[in-house]
C-alpha positions in Angstrom: 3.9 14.1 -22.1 6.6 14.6 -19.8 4.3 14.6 -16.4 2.4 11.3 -17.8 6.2 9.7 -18.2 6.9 10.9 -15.0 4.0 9.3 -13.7 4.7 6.2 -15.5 8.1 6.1 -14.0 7.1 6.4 -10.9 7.1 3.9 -7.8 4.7 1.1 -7.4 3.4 2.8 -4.2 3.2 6.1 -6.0 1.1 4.5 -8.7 -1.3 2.8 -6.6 -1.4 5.9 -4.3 -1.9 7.7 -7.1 -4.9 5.5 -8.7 -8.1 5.7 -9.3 -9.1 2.5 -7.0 -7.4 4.0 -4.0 -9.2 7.4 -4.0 -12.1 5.9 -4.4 -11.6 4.1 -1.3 -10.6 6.9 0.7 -13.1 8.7 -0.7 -15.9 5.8 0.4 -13.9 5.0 3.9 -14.5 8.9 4.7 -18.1 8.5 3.5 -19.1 5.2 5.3 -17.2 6.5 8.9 -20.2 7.9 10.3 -22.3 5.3 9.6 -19.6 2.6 10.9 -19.5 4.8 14.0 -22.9 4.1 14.7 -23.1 0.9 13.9 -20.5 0.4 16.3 -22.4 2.3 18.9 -25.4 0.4 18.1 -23.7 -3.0 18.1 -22.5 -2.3 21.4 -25.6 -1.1 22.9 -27.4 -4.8 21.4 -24.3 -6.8 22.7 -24.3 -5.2 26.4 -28.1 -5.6 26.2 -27.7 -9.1 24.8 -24.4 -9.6 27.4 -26.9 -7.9 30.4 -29.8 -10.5 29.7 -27.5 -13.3 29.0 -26.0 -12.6 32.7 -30.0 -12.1 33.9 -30.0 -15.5 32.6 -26.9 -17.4 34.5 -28.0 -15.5 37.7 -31.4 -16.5 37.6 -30.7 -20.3 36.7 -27.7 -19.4 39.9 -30.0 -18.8 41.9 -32.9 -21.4 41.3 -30.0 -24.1 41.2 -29.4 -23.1 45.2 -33.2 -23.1 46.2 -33.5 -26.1 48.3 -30.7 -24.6 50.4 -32.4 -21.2 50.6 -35.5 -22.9 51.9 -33.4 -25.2 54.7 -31.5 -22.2 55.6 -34.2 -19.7 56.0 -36.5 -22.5 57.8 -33.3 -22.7 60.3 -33.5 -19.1 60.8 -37.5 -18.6 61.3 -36.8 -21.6 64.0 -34.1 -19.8 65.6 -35.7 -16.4 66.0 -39.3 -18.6 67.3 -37.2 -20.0 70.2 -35.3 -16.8 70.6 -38.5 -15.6 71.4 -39.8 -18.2 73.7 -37.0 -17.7 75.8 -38.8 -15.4 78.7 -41.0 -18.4 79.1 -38.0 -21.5 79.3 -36.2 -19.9 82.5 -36.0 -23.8 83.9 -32.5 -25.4 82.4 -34.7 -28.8 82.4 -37.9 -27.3 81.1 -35.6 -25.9 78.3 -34.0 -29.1 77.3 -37.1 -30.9 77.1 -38.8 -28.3 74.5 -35.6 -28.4 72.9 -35.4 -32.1 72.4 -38.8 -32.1 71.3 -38.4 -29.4 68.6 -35.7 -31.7 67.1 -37.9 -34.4 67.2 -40.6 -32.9 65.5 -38.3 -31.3 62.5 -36.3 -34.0 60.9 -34.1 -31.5 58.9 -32.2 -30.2 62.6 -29.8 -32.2 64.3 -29.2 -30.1 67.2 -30.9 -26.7 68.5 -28.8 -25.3 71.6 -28.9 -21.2 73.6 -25.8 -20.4 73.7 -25.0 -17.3 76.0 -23.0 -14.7 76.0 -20.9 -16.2 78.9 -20.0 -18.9 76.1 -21.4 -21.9 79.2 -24.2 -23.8 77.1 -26.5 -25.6 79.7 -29.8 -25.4 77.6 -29.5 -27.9 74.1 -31.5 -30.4 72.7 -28.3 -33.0 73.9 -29.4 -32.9 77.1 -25.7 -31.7 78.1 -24.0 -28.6 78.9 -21.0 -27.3 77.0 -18.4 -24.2 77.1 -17.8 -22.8 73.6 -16.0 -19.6 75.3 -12.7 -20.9 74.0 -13.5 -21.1 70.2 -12.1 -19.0 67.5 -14.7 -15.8 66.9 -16.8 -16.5 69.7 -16.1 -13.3 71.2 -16.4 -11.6 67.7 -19.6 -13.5 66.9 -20.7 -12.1 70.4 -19.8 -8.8 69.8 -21.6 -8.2 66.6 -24.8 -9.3 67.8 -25.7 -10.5 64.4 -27.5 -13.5 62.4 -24.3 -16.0 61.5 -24.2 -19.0 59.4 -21.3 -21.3 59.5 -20.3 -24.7 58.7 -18.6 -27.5 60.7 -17.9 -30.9 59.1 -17.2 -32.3 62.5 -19.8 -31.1 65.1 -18.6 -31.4 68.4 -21.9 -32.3 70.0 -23.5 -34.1 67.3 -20.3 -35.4 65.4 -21.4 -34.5 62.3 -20.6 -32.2 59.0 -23.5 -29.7 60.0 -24.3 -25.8 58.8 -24.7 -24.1 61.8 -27.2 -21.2 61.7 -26.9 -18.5 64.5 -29.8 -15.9 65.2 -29.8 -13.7 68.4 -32.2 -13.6 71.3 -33.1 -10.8 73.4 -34.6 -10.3 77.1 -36.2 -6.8 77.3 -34.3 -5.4 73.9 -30.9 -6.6 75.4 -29.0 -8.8 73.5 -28.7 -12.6 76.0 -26.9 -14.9 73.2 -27.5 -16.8 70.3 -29.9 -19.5 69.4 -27.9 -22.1 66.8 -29.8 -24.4 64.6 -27.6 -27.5 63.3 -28.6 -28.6 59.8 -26.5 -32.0 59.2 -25.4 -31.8 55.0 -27.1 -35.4 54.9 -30.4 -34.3 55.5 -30.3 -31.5 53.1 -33.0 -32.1 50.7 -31.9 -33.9 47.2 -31.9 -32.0 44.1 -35.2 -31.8 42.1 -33.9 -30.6 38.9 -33.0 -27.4 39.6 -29.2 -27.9 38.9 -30.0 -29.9 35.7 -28.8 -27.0 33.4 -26.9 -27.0 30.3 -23.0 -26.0 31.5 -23.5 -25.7 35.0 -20.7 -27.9 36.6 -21.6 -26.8 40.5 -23.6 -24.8 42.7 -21.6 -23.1 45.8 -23.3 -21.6 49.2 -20.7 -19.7 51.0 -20.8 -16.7 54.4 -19.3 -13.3 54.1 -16.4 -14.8 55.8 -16.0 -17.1 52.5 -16.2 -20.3 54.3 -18.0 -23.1 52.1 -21.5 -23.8 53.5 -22.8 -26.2 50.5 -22.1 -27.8 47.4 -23.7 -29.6 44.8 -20.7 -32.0 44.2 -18.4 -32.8 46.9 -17.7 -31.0 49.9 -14.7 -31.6 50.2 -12.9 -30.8 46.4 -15.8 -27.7 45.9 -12.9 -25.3 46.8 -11.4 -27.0 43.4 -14.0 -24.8 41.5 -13.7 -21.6 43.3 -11.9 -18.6 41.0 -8.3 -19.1 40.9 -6.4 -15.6 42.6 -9.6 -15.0 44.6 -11.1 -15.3 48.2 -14.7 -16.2 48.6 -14.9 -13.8 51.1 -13.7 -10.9 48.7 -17.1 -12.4 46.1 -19.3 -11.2 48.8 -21.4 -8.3 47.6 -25.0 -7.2 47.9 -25.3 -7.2 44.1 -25.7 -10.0 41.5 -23.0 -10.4 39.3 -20.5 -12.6 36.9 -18.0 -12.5 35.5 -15.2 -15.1 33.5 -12.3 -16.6 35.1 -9.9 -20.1 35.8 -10.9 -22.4 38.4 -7.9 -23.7 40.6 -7.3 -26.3 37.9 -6.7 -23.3 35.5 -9.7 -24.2 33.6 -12.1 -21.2 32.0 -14.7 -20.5 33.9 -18.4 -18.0 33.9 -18.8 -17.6 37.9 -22.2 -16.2 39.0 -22.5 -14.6 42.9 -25.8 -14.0 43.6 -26.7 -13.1 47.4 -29.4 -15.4 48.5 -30.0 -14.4 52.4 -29.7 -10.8 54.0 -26.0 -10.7 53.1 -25.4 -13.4 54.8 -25.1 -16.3 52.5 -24.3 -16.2 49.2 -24.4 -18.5 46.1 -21.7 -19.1 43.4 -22.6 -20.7 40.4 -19.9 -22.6 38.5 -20.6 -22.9 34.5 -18.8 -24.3 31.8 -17.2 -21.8 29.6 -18.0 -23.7 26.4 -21.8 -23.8 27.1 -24.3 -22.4 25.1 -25.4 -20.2 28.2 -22.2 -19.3 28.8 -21.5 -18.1 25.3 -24.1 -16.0 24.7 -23.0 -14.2 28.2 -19.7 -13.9 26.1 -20.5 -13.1 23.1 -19.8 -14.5 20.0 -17.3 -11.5 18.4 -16.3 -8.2 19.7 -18.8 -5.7 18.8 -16.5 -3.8 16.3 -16.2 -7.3 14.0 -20.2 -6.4 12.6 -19.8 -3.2 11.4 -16.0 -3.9 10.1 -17.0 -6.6 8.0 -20.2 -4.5 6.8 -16.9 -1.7 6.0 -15.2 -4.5 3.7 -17.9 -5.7 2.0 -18.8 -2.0 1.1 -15.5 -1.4 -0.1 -15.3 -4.7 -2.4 -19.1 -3.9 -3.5 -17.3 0.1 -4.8 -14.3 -1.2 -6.1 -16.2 -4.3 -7.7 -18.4 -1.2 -9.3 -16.0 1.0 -10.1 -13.7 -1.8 -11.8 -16.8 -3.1 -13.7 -17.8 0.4 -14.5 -15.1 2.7 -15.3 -11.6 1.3 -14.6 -11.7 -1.4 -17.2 -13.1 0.6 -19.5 -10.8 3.8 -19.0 -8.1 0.9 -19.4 -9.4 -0.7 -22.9 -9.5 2.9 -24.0 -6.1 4.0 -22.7 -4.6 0.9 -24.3 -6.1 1.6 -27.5 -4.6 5.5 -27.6 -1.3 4.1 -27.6 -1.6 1.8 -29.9 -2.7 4.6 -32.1 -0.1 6.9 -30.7 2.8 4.2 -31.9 1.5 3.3 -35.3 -1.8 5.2 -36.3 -4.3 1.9 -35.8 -7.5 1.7 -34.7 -9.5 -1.6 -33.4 -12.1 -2.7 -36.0 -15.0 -3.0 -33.4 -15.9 -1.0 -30.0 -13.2 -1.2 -27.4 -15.1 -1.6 -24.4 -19.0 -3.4 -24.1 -21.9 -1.8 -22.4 -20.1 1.3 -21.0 -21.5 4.1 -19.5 -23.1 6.5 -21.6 -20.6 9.4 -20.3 -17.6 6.6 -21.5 -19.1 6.0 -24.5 -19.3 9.7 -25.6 -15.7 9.4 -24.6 -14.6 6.7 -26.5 -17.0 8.0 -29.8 -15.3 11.7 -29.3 -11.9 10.2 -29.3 -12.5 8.0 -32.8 -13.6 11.4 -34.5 -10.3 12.8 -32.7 -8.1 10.1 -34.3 -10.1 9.9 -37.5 -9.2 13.8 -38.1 -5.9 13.4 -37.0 -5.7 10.4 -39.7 -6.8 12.5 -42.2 -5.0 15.6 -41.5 -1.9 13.6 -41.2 -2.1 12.2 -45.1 -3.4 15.6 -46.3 0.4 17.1 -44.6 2.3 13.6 -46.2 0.5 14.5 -49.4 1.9 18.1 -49.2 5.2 16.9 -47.9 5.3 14.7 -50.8 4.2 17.1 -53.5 6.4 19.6 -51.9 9.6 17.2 -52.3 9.0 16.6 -55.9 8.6 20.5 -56.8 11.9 20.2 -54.6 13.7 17.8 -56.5 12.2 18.9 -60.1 13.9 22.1 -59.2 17.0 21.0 -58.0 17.0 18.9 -61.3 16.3 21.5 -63.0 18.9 23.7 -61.8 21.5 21.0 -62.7 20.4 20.5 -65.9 20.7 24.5 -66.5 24.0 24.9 -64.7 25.4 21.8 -66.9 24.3 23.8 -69.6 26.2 26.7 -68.8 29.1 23.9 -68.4 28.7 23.2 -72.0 28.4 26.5 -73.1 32.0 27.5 -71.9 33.5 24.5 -72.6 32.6 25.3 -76.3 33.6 28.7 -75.9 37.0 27.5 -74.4 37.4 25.8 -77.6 37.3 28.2 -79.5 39.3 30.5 -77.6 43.1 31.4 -78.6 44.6 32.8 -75.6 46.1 30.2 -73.2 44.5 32.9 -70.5 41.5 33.1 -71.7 40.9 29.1 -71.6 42.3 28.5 -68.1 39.7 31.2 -66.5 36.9 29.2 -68.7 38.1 26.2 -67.2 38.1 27.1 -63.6 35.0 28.8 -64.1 33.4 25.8 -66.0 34.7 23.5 -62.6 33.1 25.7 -60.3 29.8 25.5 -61.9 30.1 21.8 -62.6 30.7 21.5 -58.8 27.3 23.4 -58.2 25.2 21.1 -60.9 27.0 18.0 -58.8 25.4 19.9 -55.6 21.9 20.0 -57.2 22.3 16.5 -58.3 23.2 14.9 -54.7 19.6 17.3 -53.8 17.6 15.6 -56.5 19.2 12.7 -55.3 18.7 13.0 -51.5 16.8 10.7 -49.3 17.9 12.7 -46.1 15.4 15.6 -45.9 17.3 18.2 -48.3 20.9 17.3 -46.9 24.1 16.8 -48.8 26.3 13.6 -48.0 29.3 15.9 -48.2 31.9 13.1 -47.8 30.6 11.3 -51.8 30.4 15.4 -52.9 34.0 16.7 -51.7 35.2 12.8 -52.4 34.0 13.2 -56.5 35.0 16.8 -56.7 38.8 16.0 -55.5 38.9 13.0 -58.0 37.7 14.7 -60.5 40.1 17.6 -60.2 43.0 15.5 -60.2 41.9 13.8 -63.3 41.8 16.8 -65.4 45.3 18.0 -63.6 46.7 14.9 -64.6 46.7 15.9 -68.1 49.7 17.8 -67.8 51.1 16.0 -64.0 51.0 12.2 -64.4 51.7 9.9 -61.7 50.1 11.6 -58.8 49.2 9.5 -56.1 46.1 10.6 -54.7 44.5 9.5 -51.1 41.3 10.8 -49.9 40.1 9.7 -46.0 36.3 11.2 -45.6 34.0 10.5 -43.0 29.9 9.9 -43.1 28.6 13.4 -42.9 25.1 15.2 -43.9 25.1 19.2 -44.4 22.2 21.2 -45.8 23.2 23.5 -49.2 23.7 26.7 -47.1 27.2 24.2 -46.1 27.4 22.3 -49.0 27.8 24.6 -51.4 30.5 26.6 -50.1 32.2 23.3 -48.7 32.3 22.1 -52.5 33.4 25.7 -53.9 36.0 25.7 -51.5 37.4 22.0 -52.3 37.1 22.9 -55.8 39.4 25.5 -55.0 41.7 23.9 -53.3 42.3 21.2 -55.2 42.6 23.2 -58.5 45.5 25.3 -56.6 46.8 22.0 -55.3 47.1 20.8 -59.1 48.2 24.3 -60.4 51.1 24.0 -57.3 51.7 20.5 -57.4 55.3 19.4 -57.8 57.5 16.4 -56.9 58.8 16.5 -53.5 62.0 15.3 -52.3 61.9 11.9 -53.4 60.3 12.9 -56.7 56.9 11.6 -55.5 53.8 13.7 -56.8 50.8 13.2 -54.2 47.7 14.7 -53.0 46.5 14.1 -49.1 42.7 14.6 -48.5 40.7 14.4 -45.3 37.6 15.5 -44.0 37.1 14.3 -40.3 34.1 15.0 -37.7 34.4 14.9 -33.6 31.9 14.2 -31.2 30.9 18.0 -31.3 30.0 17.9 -34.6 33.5 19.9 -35.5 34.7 19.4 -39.4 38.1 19.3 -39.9 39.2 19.3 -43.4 42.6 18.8 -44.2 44.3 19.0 -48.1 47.8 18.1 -48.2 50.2 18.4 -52.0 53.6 17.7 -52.5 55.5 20.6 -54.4 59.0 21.6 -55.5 61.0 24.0 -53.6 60.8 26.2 -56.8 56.8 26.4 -56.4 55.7 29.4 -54.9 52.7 28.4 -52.6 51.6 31.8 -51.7 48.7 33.2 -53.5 46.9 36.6 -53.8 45.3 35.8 -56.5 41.0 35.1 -57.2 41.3 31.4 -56.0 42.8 32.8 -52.5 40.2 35.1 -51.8 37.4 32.9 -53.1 38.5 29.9 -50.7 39.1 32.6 -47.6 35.5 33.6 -48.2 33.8 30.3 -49.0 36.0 29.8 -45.6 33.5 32.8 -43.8 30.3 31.3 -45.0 30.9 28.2 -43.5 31.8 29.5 -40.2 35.2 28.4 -40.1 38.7 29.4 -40.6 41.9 28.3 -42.9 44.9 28.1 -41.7 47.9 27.8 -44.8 51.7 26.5 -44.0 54.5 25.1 -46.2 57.6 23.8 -46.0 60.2 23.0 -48.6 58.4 20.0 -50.2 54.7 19.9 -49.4 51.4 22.9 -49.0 48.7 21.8 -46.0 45.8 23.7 -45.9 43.7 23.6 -42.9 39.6 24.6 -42.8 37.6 23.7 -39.3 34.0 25.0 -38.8 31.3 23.7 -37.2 28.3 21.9 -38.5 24.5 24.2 -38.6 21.7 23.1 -38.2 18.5 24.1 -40.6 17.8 27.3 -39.7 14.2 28.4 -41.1 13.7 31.6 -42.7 10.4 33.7 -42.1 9.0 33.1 -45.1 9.3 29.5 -44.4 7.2 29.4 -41.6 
């Protein structure tokens, strides 16, 4: 009982900490880990392997959107390399122009087809004129490298136009003479066919190593607009497809795609649209984790939704229904709880044969209790009735009695035993478990004695202060022998005091501690003797010892106090009780 108030006392936290819906939870959460583990794991293996096909995807579509200029590019370079080679065979500057000017004739995609030297001094082009590049800006790099190029010029100084300039070198006898350069004029660039009509593609880039813009599908001149914000063109430049997501240099979101389209030489960047399907899926829709965390709550509300329906609101019903039978002995007229679980329901079926027992073994002990009390009281009344008897008995014989002696000791015997039938009385009487009220006992018995002393002492103003107390016989009976006592010395001793007043002062007080203090005051005459050896003395000193307590006696020259405290006992049970 004390642990379950405890419990009930207890924090909200503690209580739900404590309940039956949160082990279960941790209990589940520790079983379904593992498996959320590897749904994790396995929802990231299908989202990279949805991610990696999704990328396939925007690299392939990258990279069929930049065909045409694949094809005009490579068909520069084939041409380049073919008059590399023919070079051992055009030794004559004239000879040279005129199959040069006729190759650009014949092949409408080239503007201008020059051999360009190492010395930098042009004299062999399909312009018919010479020119000295040795001046430009990376000439003697491009020289030096004695690699394929493939640049860009939107203002051609020979031909005047925006041209990609494709650069392949020649050789005489395996050692490097110059470069053959192709001019492709953007104009003649064949016109789309389709290829960049997919969903969320915005533009198609073709861009050198060096990151210099070669093409684009919108225009030239704003295409750096869609290059990655923070980055270099020239840094995008790998021999690996890739993409990845980024802003634009209008700080828009952006899925770039670099796919290498020509010997590491050219590369395309496709530019898509961050809100496109394509895109999306490259994405993905929701972190990997989301799947198997929502599978976690839903399994969670599916065991608590179970458990609830199961056990908790039935454990409740019944719980609920014990304490109403533990504060006032009912029981519900129908079942508790519908359709439990057969373990609940031998539960709930052992606990109504519990309370039915406890129902019946609880009137069989009321019915003892209450047979018990009127043996009780018949005795007590029965007592009374025999000690008022004896009362009778010697009054008679104080009748009849001569000696003046011989009827006082009748009469103080015959007040003591009346005091003892007016004990049993109060017992018959009692509604308090066997207890006295002591204050209406001591109250009668005082009244009582100073109506028969008033015979003889008239006038005698009496007061009498009590308070409310209970005591069991063991107290009572000496209590009441003992103010019997007093008050019959009190009237033997009384006398006027100084102002010729007769009067009797009686209180019984109790303190917090459950301390009596009884307190019997007389007036007497200075001729009174208040000091007694005689039977009443001792009999008040050792009703005095049986209650625990001690008297205390002091006079002065025209009043007695008599002073008793003890302290009140509790029922003590003998072994035969038990």
């Amino acid at each position: 009982m004390i642990e379950r108030n405890a419990r009930e006392q207890g924090t909200a936290a503690d209580r739900f900490f404590g309940s039956l819906r949160f082990r279960v939870l941790a209990m589940l959460s520790v079983a379904l880990l593992p498996i959320g583990l590897i749904a994790v794991s396995q929802t990231r293996q299908v989202a990279t392997a949805q991610r990696e096909a999704s990328e396939l995807v925007l690299l392939t579509r990258t990279e069929k959107a930049s065909f045409n200029e694949r094809i005009v590019i490579e068909q520069a370079r084939g041409a380049a390399r073919l008059l590399g080679a023919l070079q051992d065979e055009l030794n004559d500057a004239a000879e040279c122009e005129e199959y040069l000017r006729a190759f650009v004739a014949a092949n409408a995609r080239f503007s201008f087809v020059g051999v360009l030297p190492k010395s930098g001094k042009m004299e062999c082009s399909s312009a018919g004129q010479s020119y000295d590049f040795s001046g430009f800006e990376g000439f003697d790099a491009q020289m030096a490298a004695e690699t394929a190029n493939v640049t860009v010029n939107q203002d051609a100084p020979l031909s005047g136009k925006s041209v990609i300039i494709v650069s392949e070198p020649y050789y005489e006898l395996g050692v490097f003479q110059g470069m053959i350069t192709i001019s492709v004029p953007h104009s003649a660039l064949p016109a789309g066919d389709g290829n960049t009509d997919f969903e969320g593609l915005i533009n198609v880039l073709t861009f050198n190593a060096q990151g210099d813009i070669l093409t684009s599908s919108r225009s030239l001149d704003s295409a750096y607009l869609d290059t990655p914000n923070g980055w270099k063109l020239g840094e995008l430049a790998r021999s690996d497809a890739y993409s990845f997501s980024a802003q634009d240099k209008l700080q828009q979101e952006r899925i770039f795609s670099v796919v290498p389209i020509i010997d590491g030489t050219v590369f395309t960047l496709g530019v898509w649209d961050k809100t496109s399907k394509t895109a999306q899926r490259f994405l993905g829709p929701l972190p990997p984790w989301v799947f198997p965390v929502l599978m976690w709550i839903a399994s969670l509300a599916v065991a608590l939704f179970a458990v609830h329906r199961l056990v908790i609101r039935h454990v409740r019903l019944l719980g609920s229904t014990m304490k109403q039978f533990a504060l006032d002995r009912t029981l519900p007229s129908t079942r508790t709880t519908f359709a439990p679980s057969v373990e609940l329901a031998d539960m709930e079926d052992d606990f109504f044969a519990m309370a039915a027992t406890i129902l019946q073994d609880e009137a069989e002990l009321e019915d003892n209790i209450r047979d018990k009390n009127v043996l009780l009281k018949e005795v007590h009344h029965r007592v009374k009735n025999n000690l008022q008897l004896i009362s009778s008995i010697m009054n008679m014989q104080r009748r009849r009695a001569t000696q003046t002696e011989t009827r006082d000791v009748l009469a103080r015997l015959q007040d003591r035993v009346l005091s003892l039938a007016t004990i049993h009385r109060d017992l018959y009487q009692s509604q308090s478990g066997g207890r006295v009220d002591a204050s209406s006992l001591v109250s009668e018995i005082v009244e009582k004695s100073v109506e028969i002393g008033e015979d003889t002492n008239k006038e005698v103003t009496r007061t009498v202060d009590v308070d409310p107390i209970l005591l069991y016989p063991d107290q009572a009976v000496p209590l009441s022998l003992l103010v019997a006592e007093a008050s019959t010395n009190a009237m033997k001793y009384l006398g006027p005091d100084k102002s010729g007043e007769q009067w009797i002062d009686f209180s019984l007080k109790v303190d917090d501690k459950h301390t009596c203090t009884m307190t019997f005051k007389n007036s007497a005459s200075g001729e009174n003797d208040v000091e007694s050896t005689g039977l009443g003395a001792q009999l008040i000193n050792a009703f005095a010892m049986q209650l625990g307590g001690t008297v205390e006696v002091s006079h002065a020259v025209d009043h007695y106090i008599m002073t008793l405290q003890f302290q009140i006992a509790d029922f003590l049970e003998e072994s035969a009780d038990f």
